[in-house]
C-alpha positions in Angstrom: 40.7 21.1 26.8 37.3 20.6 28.7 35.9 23.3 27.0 36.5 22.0 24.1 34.6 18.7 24.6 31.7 20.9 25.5 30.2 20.9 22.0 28.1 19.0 19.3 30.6 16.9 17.2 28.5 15.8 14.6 27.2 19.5 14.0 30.3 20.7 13.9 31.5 19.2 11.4 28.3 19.6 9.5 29.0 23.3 9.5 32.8 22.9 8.6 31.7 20.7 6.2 29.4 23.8 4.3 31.8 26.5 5.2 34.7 23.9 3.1 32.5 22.9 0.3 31.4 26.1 -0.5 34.7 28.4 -0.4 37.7 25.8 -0.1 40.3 24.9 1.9 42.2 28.0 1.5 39.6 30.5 1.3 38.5 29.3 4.3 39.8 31.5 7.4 39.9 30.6 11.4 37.4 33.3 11.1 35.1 31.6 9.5 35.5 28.7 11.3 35.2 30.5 14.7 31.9 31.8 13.0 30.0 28.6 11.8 31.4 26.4 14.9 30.8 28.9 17.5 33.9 28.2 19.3 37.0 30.3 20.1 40.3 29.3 18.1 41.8 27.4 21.2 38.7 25.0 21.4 38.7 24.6 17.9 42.8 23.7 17.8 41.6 21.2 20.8 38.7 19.8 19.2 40.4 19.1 15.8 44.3 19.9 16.2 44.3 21.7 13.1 43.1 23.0 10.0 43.9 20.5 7.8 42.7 17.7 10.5 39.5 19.6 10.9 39.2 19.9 6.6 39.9 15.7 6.5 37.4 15.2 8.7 34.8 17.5 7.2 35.7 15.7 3.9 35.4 12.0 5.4 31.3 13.1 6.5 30.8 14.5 3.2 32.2 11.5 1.3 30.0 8.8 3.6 27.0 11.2 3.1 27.2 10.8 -0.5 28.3 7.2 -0.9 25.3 6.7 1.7 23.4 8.8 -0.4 24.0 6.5 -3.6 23.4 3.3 -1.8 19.9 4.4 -0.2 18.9 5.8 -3.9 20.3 2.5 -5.2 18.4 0.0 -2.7 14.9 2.1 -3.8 15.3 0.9 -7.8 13.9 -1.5 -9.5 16.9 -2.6 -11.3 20.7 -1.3 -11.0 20.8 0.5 -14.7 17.3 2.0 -13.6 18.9 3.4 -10.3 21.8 4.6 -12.0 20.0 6.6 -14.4 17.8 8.5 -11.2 20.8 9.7 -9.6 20.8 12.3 -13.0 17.3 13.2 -12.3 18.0 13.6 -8.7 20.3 16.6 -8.8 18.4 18.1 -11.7 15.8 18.2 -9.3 17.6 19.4 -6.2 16.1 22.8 -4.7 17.8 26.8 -5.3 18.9 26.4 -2.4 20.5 22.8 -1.8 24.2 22.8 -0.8 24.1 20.0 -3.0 23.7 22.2 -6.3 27.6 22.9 -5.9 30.0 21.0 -7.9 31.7 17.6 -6.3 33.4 18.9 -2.9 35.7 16.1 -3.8 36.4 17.3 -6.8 36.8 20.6 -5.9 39.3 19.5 -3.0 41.3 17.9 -5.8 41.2 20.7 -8.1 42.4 23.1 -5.5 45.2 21.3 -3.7 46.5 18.9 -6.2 49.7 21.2 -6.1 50.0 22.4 -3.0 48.7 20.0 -0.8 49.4 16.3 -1.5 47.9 14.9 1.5 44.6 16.3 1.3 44.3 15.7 -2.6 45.7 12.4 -2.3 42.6 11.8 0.4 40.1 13.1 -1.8 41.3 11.5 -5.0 41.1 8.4 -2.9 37.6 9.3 -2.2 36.8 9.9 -5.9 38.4 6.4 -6.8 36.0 4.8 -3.8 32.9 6.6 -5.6 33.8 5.2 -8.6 34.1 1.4 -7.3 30.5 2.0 -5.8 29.3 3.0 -9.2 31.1 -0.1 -11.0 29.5 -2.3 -8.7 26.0 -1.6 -9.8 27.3 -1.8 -12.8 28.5 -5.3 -11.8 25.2 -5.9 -10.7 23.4 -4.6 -13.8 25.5 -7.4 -15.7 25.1 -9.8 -13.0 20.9 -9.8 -13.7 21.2 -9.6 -17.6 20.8 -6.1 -17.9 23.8 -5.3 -19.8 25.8 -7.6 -22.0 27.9 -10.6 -20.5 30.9 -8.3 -22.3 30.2 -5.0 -20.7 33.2 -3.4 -18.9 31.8 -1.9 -15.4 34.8 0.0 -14.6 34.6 1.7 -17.8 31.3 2.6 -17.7 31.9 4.1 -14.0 34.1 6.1 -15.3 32.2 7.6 -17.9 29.3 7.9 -15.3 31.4 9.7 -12.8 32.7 12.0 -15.6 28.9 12.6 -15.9 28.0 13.4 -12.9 30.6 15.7 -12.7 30.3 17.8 -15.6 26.2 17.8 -14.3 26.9 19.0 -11.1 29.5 22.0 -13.1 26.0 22.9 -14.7 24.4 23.6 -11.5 27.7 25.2 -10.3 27.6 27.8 -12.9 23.6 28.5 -12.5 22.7 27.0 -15.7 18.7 27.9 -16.0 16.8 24.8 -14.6 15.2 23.2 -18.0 18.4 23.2 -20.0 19.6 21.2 -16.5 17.1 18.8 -16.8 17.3 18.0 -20.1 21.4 17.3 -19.6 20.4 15.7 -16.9 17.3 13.5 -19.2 20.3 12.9 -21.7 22.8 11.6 -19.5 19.4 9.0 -17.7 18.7 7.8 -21.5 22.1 6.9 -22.3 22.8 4.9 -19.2 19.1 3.1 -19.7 20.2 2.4 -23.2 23.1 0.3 -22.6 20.6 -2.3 -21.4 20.8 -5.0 -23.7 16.8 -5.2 -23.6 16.5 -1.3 -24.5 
């Protein structure tokens, strides 16, 4: 057990993190894991008490990275609707070789244990729902300063923006050549600008 307190947490689970996101909770072997943490399978059981703990917690760093993420890109805008539409940009912009290029690990969590593993999907469905409230609040907040009409639905448009995002970050996922990207990505910026009511 000592041993196993002899290591960088946060790292760690950065690495767990990139080995999950990138090949999935069952394509992932102890193997792997022994690889990207460094550490021997007992120090690794001690550390995290299991697979599935040590996948959770991954998960719960990568879901406060991106809602982190959103906020920080958020606070730099000028207005909310303005904000929203740069996230698109954003990824269309992302380097080859930015983890962030792969689909949704949320998403993909979902997708791949929905029917197998209803504790881990129900965790990352949570997540997803928790993105989605972040997104109708600055949609909330477009409304709030007159930027979208008084009878504007912000969980509806969340919605629609999440499904957005999602289906952008597919594109990157399947290597799409980098213009027709950006101009999904220049579509997706110039409908959310245009449900300003000033547009």
């Amino acid at each position: 057990m000592a041993r196993a307190a002899n290591y960088d947490r946060d790292a760690a689970l950065d690495a767990a993190m990139t080995v999950f996101w990138r090949k999935g909770y069952y394509a992932t072997s102890l193997k792997d894991l022994e690889t990207v943490l460094m550490m021997k399978p007992g120090s690794i059981y001690a550390a995290f008490e299991s697979k599935e703990n040590l996948y959770l917690l991954a998960m719960t760093r990568y879901f406060n990275a991106s809602r982190q993420g959103f906020r920080a890109e958020m606070a730099k805008a000028t207005s909310p609707l303005s904000g929203l539409a740069a996230q698109f940009q954003n990824y269309a912009n992302l380097a080859d070789g930015s983890q962030s290029r792969q689909a949704c690990m949320l998403m993909k969590t979902l997708i791949d244990t929905k029917s197998t593993d209803p504790k881990i999907a129900g965790v990352s469905q949570d997540y997803l729902c928790q993105m989605t409230q972040e997104f109708a609040a600055a949609f909330e907040a477009a409304r709030t300063k007159g930027e979208l009409a008084a009878d504007a639905d912000p969980a509806r448009l969340a919605r629609r923006y999440q499904a957005n995002l999602t289906a952008l970050r597919v594109e990157l996922q399947r290597g799409t050549p980098q213009a027709a990207v950006a101009e999904l990505a220049e579509d997706m910026a110039q409908e959310t600008l245009r449900l300003g009511v000033l547009h």
